[in-house]
C-alpha positions as CSV (number, residue, x, y, z in Angstrom):
1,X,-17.1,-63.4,-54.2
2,X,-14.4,-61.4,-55.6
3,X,-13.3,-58.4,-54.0
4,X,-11.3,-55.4,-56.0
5,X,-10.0,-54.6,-52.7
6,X,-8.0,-56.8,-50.5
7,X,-9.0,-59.7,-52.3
8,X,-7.1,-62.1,-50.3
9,X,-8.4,-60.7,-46.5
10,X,-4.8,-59.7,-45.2
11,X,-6.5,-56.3,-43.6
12,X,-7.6,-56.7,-40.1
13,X,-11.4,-54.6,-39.8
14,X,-9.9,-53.2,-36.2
15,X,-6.6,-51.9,-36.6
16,X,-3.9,-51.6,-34.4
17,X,-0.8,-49.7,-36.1
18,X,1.5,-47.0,-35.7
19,X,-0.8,-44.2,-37.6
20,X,-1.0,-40.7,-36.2
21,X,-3.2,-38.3,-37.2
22,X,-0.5,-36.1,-37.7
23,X,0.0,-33.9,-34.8
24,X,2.1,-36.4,-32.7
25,X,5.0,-38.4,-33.3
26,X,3.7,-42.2,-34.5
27,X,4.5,-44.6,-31.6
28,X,5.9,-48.4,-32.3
29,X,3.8,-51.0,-31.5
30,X,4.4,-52.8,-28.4
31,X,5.1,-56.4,-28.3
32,X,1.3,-57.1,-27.0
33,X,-0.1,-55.0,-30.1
34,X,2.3,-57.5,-32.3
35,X,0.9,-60.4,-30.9
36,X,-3.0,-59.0,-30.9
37,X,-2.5,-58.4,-34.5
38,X,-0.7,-62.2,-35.1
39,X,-3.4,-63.9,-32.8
40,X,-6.0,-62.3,-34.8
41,X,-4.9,-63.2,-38.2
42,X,-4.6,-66.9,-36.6
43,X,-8.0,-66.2,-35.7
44,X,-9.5,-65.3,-38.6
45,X,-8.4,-67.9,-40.6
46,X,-9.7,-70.9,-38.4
47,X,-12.7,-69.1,-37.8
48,X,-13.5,-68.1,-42.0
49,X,-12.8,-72.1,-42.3
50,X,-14.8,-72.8,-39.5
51,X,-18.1,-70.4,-41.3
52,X,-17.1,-71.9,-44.7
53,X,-15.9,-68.3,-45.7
54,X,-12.9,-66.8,-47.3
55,X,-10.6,-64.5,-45.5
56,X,-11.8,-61.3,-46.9
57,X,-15.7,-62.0,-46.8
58,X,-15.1,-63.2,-42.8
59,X,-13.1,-60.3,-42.1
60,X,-16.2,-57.8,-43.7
61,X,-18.8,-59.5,-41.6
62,X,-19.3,-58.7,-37.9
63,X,-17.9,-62.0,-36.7
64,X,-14.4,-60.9,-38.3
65,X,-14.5,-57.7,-36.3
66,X,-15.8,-59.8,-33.4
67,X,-13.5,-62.5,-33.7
68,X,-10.3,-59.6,-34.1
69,X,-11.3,-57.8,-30.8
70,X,-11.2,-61.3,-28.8
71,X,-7.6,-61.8,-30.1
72,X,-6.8,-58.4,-28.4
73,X,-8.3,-59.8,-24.9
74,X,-6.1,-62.8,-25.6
75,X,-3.2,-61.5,-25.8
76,X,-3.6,-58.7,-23.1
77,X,-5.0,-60.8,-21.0
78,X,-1.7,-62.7,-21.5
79,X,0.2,-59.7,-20.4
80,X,-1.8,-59.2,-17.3
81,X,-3.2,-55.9,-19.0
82,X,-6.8,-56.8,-17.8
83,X,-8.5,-53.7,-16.4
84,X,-10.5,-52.8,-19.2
85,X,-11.6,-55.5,-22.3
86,X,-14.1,-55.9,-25.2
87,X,-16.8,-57.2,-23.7
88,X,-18.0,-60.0,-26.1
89,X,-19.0,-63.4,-25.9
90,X,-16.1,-66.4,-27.4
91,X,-19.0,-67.8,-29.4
92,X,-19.3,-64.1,-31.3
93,X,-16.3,-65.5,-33.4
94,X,-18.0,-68.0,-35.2
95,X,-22.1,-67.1,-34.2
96,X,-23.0,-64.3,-36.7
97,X,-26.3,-63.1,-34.8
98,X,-24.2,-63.2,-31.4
99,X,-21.7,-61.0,-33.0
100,X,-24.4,-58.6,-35.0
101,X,-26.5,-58.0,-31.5
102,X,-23.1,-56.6,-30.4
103,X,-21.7,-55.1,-32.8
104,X,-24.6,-53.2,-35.5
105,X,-26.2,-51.1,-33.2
106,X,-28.6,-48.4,-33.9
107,X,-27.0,-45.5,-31.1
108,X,-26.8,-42.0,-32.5
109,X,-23.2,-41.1,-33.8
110,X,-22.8,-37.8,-33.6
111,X,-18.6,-37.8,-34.3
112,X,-17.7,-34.2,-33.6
113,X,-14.5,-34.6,-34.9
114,X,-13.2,-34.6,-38.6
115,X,-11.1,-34.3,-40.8
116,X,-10.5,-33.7,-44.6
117,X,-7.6,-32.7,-46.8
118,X,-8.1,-30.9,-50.2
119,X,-6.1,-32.1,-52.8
120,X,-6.2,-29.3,-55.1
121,X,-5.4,-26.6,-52.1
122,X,-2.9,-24.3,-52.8
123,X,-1.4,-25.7,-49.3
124,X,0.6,-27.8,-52.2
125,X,2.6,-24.8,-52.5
126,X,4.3,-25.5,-49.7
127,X,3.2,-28.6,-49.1
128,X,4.0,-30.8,-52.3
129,X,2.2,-33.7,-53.1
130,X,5.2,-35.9,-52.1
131,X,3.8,-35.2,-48.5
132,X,1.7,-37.7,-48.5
133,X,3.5,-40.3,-50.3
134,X,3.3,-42.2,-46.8
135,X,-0.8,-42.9,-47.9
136,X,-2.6,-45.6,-49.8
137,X,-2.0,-44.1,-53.1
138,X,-5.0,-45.0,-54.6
139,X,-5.7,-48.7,-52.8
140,X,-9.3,-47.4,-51.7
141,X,-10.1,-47.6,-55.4
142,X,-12.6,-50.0,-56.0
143,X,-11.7,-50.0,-59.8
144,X,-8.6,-52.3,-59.6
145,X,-8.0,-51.1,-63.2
146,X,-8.5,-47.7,-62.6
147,X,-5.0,-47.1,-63.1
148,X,-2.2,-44.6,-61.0
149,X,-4.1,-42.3,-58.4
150,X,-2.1,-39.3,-56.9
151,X,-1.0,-40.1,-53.1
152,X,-3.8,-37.7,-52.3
153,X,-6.2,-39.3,-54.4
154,X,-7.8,-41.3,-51.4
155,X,-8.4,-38.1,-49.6
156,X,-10.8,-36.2,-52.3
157,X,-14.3,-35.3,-51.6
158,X,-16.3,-38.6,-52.3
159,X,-13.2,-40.9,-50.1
160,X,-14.4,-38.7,-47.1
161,X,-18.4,-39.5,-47.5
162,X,-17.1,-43.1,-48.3
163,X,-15.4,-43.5,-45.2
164,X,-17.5,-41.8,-42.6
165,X,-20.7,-42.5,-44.1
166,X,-20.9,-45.5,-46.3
167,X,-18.2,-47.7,-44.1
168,X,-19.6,-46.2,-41.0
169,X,-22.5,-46.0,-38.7
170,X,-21.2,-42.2,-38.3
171,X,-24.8,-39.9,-38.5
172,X,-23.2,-36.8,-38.4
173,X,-20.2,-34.9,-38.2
174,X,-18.5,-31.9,-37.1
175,X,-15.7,-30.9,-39.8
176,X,-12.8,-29.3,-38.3
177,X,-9.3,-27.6,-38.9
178,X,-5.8,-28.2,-38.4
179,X,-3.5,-24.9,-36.9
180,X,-1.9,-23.3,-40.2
181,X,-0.5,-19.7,-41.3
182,X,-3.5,-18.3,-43.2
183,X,-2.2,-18.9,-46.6
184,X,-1.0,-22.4,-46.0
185,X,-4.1,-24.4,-45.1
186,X,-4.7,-28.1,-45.9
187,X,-8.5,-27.5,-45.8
188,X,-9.6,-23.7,-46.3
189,X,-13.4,-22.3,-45.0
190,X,-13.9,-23.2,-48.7
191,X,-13.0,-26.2,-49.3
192,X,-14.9,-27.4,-46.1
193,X,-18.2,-26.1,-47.3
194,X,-17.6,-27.3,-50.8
195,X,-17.9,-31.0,-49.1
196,X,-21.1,-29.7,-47.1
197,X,-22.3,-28.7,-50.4
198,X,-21.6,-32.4,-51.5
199,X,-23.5,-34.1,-49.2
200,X,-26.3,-31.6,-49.4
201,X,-26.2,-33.3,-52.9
202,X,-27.2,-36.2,-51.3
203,X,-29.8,-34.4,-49.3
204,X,-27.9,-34.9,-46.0
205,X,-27.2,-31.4,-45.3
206,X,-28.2,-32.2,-41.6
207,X,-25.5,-34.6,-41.3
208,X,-22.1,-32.5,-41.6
209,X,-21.6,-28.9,-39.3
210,X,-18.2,-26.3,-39.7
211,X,-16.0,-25.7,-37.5
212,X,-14.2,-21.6,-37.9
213,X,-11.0,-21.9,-37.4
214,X,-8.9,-19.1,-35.2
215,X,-5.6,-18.7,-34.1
216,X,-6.2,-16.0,-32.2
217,X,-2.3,-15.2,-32.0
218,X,-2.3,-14.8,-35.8
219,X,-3.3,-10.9,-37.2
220,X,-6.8,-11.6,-38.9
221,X,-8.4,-14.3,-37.3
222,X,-10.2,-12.4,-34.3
223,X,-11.3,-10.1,-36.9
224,X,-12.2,-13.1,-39.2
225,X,-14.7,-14.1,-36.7
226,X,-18.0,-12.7,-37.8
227,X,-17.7,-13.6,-41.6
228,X,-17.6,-17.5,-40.1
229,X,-20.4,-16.9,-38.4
230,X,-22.6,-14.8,-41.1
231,X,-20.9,-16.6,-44.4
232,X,-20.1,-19.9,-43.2
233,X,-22.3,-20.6,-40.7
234,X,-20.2,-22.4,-38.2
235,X,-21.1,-24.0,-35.2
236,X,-18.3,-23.8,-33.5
237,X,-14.6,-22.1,-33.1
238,X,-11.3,-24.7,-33.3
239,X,-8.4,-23.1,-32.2
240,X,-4.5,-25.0,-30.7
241,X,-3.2,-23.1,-27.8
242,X,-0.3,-24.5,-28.3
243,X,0.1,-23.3,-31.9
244,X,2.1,-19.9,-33.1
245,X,3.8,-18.1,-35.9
246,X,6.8,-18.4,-33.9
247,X,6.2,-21.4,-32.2
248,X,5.0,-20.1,-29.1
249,X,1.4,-20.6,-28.2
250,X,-1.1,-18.6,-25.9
251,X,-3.2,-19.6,-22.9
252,X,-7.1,-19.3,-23.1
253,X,-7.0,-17.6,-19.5
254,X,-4.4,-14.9,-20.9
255,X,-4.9,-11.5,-23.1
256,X,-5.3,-13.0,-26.2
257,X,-7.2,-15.6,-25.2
258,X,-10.0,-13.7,-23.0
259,X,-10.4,-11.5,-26.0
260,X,-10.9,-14.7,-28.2
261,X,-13.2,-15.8,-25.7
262,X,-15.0,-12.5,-25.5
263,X,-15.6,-12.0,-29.2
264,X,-17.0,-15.7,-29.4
265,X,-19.7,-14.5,-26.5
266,X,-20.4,-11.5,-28.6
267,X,-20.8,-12.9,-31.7
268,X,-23.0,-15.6,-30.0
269,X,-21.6,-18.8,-30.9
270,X,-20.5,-19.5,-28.0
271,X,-18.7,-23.2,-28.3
272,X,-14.9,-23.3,-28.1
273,X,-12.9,-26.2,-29.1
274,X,-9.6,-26.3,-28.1
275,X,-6.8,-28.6,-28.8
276,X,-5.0,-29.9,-25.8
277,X,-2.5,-32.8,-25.5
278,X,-1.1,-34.5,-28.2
279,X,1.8,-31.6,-27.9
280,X,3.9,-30.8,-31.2
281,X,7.3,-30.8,-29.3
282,X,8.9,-29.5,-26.3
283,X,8.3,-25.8,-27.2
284,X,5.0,-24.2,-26.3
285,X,4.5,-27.6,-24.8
286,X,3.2,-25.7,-21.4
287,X,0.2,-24.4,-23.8
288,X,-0.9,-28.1,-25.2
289,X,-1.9,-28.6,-21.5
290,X,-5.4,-27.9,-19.9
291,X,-4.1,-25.4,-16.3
292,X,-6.3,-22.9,-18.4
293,X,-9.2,-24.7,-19.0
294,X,-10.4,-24.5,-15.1
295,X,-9.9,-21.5,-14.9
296,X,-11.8,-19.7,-18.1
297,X,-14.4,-22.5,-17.9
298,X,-15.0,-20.9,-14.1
299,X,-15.0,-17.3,-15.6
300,X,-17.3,-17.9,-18.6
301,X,-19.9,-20.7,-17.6
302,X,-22.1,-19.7,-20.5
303,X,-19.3,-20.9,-22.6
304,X,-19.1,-24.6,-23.5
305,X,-15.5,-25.4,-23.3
306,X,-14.5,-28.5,-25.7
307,X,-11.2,-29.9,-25.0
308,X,-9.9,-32.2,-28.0
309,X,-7.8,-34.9,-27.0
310,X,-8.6,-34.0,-23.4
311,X,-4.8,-33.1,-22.6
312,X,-4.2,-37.1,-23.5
313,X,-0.3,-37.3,-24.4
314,X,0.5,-40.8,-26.3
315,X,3.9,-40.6,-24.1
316,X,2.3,-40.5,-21.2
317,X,0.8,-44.0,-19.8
318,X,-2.7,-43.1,-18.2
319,X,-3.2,-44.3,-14.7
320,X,-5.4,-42.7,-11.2
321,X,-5.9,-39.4,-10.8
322,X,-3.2,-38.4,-8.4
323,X,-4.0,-35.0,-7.5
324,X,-1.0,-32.6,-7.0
325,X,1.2,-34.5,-8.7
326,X,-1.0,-34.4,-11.8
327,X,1.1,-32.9,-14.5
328,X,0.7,-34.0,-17.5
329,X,-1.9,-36.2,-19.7
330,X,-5.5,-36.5,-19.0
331,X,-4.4,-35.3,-15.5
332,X,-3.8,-31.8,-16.2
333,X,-7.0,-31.6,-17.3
334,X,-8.8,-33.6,-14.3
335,X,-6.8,-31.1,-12.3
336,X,-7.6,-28.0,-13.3
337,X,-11.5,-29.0,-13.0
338,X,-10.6,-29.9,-9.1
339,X,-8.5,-26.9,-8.6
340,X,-10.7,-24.1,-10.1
341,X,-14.1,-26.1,-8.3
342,X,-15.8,-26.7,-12.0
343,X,-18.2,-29.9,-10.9
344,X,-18.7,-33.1,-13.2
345,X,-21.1,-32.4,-16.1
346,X,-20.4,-28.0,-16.4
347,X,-19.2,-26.5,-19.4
348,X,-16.4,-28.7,-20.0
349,X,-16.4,-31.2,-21.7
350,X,-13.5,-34.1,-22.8
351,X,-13.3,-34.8,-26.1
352,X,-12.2,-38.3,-27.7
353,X,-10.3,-38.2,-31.5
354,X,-7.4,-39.4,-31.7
355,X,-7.3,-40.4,-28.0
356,X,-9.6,-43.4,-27.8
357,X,-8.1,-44.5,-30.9
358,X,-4.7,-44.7,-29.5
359,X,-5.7,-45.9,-25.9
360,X,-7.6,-49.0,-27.5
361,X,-3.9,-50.6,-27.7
362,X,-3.9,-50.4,-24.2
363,X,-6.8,-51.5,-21.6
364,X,-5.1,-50.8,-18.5
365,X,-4.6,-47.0,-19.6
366,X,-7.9,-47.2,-21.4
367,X,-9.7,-47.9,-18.6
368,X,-8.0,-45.2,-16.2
369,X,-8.7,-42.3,-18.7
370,X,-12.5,-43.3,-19.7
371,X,-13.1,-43.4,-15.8
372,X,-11.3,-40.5,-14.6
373,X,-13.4,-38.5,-17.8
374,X,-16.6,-40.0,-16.5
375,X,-16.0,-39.3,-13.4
376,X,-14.6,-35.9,-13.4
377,X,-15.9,-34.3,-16.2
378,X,-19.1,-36.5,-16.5
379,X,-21.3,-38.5,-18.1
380,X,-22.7,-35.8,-19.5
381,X,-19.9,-34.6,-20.7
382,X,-17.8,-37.0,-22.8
383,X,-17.8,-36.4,-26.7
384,X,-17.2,-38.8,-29.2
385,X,-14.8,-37.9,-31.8
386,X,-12.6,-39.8,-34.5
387,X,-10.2,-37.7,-36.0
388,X,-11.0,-39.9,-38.7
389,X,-10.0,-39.4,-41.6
390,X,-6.8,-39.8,-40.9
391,X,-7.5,-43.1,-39.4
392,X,-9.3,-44.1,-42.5
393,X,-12.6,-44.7,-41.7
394,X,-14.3,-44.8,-38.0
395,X,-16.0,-47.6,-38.1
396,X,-13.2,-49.8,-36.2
397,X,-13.1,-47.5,-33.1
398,X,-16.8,-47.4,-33.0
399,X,-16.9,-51.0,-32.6
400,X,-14.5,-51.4,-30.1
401,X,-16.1,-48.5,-28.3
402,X,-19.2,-50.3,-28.3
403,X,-17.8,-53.7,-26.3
404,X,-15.3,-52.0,-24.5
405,X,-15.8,-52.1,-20.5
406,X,-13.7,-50.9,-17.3
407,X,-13.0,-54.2,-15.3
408,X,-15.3,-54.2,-12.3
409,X,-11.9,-54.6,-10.3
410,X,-11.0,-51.2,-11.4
411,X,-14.6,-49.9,-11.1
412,X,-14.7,-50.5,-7.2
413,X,-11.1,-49.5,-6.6
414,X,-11.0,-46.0,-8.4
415,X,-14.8,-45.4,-8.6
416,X,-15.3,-45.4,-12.0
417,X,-18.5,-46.1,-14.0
418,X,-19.6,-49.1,-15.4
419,X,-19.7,-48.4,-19.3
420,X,-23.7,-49.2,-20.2
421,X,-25.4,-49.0,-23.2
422,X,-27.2,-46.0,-21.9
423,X,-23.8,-44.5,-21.1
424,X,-22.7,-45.4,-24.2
425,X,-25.8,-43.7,-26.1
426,X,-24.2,-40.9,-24.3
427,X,-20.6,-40.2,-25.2
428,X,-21.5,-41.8,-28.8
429,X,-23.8,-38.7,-29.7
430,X,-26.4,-37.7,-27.6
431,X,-24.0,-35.6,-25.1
432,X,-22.8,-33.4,-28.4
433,X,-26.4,-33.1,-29.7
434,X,-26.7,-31.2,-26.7
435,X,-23.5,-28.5,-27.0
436,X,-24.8,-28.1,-30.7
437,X,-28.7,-27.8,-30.0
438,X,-29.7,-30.2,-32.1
439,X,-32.5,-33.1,-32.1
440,X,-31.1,-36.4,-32.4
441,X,-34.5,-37.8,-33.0
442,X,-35.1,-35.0,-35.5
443,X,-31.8,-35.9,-37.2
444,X,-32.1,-39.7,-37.5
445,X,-35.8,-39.3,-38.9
446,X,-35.0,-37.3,-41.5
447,X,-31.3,-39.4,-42.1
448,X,-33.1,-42.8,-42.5
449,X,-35.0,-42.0,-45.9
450,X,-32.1,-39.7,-47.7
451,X,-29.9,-40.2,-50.1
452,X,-27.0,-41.1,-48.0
453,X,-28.9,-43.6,-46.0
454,X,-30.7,-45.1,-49.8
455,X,-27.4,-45.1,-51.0
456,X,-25.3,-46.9,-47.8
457,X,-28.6,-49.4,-48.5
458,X,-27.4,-50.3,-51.3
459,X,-23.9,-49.9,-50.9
460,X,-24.2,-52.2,-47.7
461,X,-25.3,-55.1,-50.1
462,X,-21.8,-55.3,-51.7
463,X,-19.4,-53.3,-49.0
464,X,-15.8,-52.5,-50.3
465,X,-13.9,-51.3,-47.0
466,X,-10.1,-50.8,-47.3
467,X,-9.7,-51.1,-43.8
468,X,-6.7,-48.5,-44.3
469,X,-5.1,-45.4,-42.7
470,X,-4.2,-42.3,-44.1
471,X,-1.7,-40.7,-41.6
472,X,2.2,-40.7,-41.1
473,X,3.4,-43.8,-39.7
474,X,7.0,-43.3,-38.8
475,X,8.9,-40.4,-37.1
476,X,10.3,-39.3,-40.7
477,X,6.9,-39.2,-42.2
478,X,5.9,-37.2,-39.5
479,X,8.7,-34.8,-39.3
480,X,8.2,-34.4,-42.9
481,X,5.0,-33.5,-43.0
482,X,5.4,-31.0,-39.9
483,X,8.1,-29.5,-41.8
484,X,5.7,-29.1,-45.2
485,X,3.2,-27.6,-42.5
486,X,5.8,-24.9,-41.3
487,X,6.1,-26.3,-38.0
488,X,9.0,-27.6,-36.0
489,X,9.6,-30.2,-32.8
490,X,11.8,-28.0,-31.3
């Protein structure tokens, strides 16, 4: 079969690179992430001969994605890096319904967070379209003869729905916001409901929620609050503590944060996501960690507290909880919960983008921050997010996620859970369906007979994935773009 993208199957379907989603620093590869990524192309090309299948169709079927995983446990097993895996059987290399009954799943994926860019935003202004010259400029085209795209041309509208929902099992998602100056936004309150409007097109309306965003630092946005709600309908508020107009960020536990807090309860949406982790630089760096958390999370227990990223930091390599000498990563959140007596499965919840996606280069650190989550926070209350689509599409860190497991050596040393499929049901959507108040089973009855699910039907038949990323890739192309954004490393 001929493929317009790809053709020749040099794009591994799990992907281990140097992509960020643009609010950290990308981070070289190790030396195991080399070989994992050299092992599996090795792999897939004894294993496509082995199916009598070319590179490109092996790499699209589940045995590709199957056969790419096991080349990771190769070569960290190989590095001794062996206290978390992907739990899947040699033979699901080369034994298609072995690979399918691990990897196609029918969980419900309730990814609460995205992202989009508009490329006709007047955040071009300051942010030219050279900005972006670091993205596929136009390779997720399936027209091969379509001609020049713009660099932002893979970030429109109908890429998004592509990615999450045609080369996904993604159900719904929650659309959220980066940290701008109000007249410098890559994705306004407009532009996000113009794509709601889209899919509503394709009579998924139930599949995509808003987030309001609010800097609460920044004059207008508290005020903003109750036109989100009553034009916009959000769900939810997004805000980055760590975020400023002069660089200095705020804690939720201080003046302007209570009052944040406080019009949130009033207004009666009462879900806060806040960024933590994944710090922009030095500065304000104090305010990208989670002391705060504990402590509002104690004071407002009818509020549900979301923490994106869960404090992860990609500098920082995740091991046990420690306990005093927690301070920084995953730890300052774990610590705060301690300190401040909120019990596993409160108002707090850990939230995944951008942090599972990173930690799947690593096992050992994988393992430790999945545990301490589940353990501290709960079971209940882990929330799977993407930040996709900066990482192109999802579907390659929900099918790690799915055959990922905590070694039981680590399990009965450090108390953590074993990952089962009910605990993976869990953190995959039914734990969010909860914060939002929705029915899952409602949601996937009406999902399986609309026009997104007829049309990834059909798609499905003849699947196109570009198996790309979207985000910054080196230091300079970060820099750049944080430049372009206003914002600085100092």
């Amino acid at each position: 079969m001929k493929h317009a993208i790809d053709p020749h199957g040099q794009r591994l379907p799990i992907k281990l690179d140097t992509t960020s989603n643009g609010e950290f620093v990308p981070v070289p590869l190790s030396p195991v992430n080399h070989a994992a990524n050299h092992i599996a192309q090795q792999s897939a090309t004894v294993n496509a001969g082995r199916l009598g299948l070319g590179r490109r169709d092996f790499l699209l079927s589940a045995c590709g994605a199957a056969s790419t995983l096991l080349a990771f446990n190769a070569a960290n097993a190989t590095a001794g890096k062996t206290g978390g895996f992907f739990d899947l059987r040699a033979e699901a290399a080369f034994e298609p319904q072995l690979a399918q009954a691990s990897l196609e799943k029918a969980e419900f994926i309730f990814d609460v967070q995205g992202h989009f860019v508009d490329p006709t935003s007047a955040w071009l202004k300051s942010a030219p379209e050279s900005a972006f010259k670091f993205t596929t400029k136009g390779n997720c085209a399936l027209n091969e003869n379509s001609g020049p795209r713009s660099h932002l041309a893979c970030l429109t509208p109908e890429e998004f729905i592509k990615d999450v929902f045609m080369d996904s099992d993604t159900d719904m998602m929650v659309l959220s916001f980066v940290p701008t100056r109000r007249d410098a936004s890559p994705l306004t309150i407009e532009s996000a409901d113009a794509v709601r409007r889209i899919v509503e097109r394709m009579e998924g309306n139930h599949r995509l929620l808003l987030h309001g965003r609010v800097n609460p630092n920044q004059p207008g946005d508290v005020e903003d609050m109750e036109e989100l709600r009553d034009r916009w309908g959000v769900s939810a508020w997004k805000t980055y503590t760590q975020w400023g107009l002069d660089g200095n960020g705020f804690y939720l536990s201080d003046d302007v944060g209570i009052r944040f807090i406080e019009k949130a309860r009033a207004l009666g949406v009462k879900v806060i996501c806040v960024h933590k982790g994944l710090p922009f630089g030095r500065k304000s760096y104090e305010h990208s960690q989670c002391s705060d958390i504990g402590v509002v999370a104690r004071r407002f227990p009818d509020v549900s507290f979301l923490t994106y990223h869960s404090g992860f930091v990609p500098a920082v390599t995740e091991g046990p909880f420690v306990g005093k000498g927690a301070d920084d990563g995953i730890d300052t959140l774990i610590r705060s919960l301690v300190e401040n007596g909120v019990k596993p499965n409160s108002n707090v919840y850990a939230e995944l983008g951008s942090t599972w996606r990173f930690l799947m280069r690593d096992p050992d650190s994988a393992a430790h921050a999945m545990g301490k989550l589940l353990k501290y926070c709960g079971p209940d209350n882990v929330l799977w997010g993407t930040d996709s689509i900066w990482y192109g599409s999802p579907q390659d860190q929900i099918q790690a996620f799915r055959t990922f497991q905590i070694s039981q050596q680590f399990r009965e040393k450090y108390g953590y859970p074993e990952i089962t499929p009910a605990l993976r049901a869990k953190i995959f959507g039914l734990n969010a369906a909860k914060v939002y108040k929705i029915s899952p089973e409602e949601i996937r009855l009406r999902a399986r007979g609309d026009r997104v699910a007829r049309e990834r039907l059909a798609y499905l038949e003849n699947p196109e994935p570009h198996f790309l990323t979207y985000g910054p890739k080196t230091r300079r192309e970060f820099l750049n773009l944080l430049r372009w954004n206003g914002g600085s490393r100092a």
